[in-house]
C-alpha positions as a printed NumPy array, in Angstrom:
array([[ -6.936,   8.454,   7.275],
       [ -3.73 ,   8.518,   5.518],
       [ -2.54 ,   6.54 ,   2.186],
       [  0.709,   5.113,   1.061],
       [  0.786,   5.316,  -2.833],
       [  3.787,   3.273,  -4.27 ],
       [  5.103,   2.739,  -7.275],
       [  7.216,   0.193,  -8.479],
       [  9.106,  -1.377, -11.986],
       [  8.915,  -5.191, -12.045],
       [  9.863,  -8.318, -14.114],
       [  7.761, -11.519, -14.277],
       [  4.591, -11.985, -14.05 ],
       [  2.255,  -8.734, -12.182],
       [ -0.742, -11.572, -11.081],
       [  1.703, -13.992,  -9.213],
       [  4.002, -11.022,  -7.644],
       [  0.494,  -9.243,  -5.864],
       [ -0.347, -13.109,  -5.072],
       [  2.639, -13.203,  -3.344],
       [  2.207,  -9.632,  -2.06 ],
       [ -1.046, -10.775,  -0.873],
       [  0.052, -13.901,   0.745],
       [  3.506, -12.119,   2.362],
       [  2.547,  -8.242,   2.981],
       [ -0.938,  -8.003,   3.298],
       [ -0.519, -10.597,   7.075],
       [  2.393,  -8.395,   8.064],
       [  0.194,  -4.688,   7.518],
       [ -3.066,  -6.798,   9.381],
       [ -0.729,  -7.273,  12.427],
       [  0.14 ,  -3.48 ,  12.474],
       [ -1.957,  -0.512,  14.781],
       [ -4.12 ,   1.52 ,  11.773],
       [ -3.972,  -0.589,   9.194],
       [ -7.336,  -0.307,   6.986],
       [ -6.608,  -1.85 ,   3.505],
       [ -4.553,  -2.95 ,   0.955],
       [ -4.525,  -2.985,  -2.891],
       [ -2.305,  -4.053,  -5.952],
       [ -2.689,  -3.257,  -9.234],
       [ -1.014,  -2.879, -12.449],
       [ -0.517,  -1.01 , -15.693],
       [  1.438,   0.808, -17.651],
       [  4.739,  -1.131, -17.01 ],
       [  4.411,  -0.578, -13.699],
       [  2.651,  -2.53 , -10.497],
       [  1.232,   0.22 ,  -7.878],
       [  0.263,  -0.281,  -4.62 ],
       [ -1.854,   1.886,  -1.864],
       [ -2.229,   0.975,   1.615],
       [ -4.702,   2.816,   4.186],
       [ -3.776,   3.492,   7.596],
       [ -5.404,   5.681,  10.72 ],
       [ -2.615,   7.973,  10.384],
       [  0.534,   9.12 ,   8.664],
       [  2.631,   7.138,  11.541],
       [  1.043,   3.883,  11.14 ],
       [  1.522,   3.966,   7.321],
       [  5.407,   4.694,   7.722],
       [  5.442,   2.429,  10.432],
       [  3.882,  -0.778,   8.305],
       [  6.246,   0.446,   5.251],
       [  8.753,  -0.523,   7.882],
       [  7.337,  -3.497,   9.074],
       [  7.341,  -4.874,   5.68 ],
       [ 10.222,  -3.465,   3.742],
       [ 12.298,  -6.596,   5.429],
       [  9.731,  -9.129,   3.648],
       [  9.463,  -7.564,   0.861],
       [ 13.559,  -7.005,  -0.108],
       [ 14.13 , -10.836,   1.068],
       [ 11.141, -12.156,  -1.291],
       [ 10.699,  -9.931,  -4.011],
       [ 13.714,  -7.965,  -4.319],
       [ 15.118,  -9.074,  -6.927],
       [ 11.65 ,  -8.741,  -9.381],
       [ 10.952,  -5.192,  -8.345],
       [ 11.944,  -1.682,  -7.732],
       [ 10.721,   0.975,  -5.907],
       [ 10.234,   4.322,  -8.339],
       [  8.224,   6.561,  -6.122],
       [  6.67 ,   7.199,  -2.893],
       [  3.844,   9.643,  -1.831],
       [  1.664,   9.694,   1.366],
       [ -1.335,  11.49 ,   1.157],
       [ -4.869,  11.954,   3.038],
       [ -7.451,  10.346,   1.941],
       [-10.96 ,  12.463,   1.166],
       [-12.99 ,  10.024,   0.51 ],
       [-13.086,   6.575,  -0.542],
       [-16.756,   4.136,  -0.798],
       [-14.774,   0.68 ,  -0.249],
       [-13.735,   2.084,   3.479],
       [-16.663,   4.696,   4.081],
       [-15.341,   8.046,   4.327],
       [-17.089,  10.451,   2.825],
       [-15.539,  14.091,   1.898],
       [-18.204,  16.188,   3.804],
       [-17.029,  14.589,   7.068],
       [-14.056,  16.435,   6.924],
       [-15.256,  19.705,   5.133],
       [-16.039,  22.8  ,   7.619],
       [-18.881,  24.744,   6.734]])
């Protein structure tokens, strides 16, 4: 399983922009092959967001499928600052556990 970690500067309100994210980009990453969750949060200045996907591909693919949405709704109120992808280890909310993928 593969992560998209994203960072991003904003101005308003952080509760009503990952409403709307919720409402707008979480539909749009459920219609897309891989997709496994979805979260917002905030602090620092700063709203991040991490979706989950099967692989590497689907993540960049649903980045794709939403950066439209996302630069006609919310464009103006935020700003991309950084990008990583990453595998994840392990993670209780989807059930992955870190020896499933250690070798002995």
């Amino acid at each position: 399983m593969h992560a998209r970690l994203a960072t991003y500067r904003f101005s308003g309100d952080p509760h009503e922009l990952a409403a709307r994210a919720e409402q707008g980009i979480l539909p749009i990453f459920q219609s897309q092959p891989g997709f496994r969750a979805y979260s917002v949060a905030t602090g620092d200045g700063e709203i991040l967001s991490m979706s989950v996907w099967e692989s590497r591909t689907d993540a960049e693919a649903g980045n794709e499928a939403a950066a439209g949405w996302v630069a006609e709704n919310m464009g103006s109120e935020i700003e991309l600052t950084g990008v990583r992808y990453a595998e994840v280890l392990f993670s209780t909310a989807l059930g992955v556990t870190a020896t499933a993928g250690a070798t002995a």
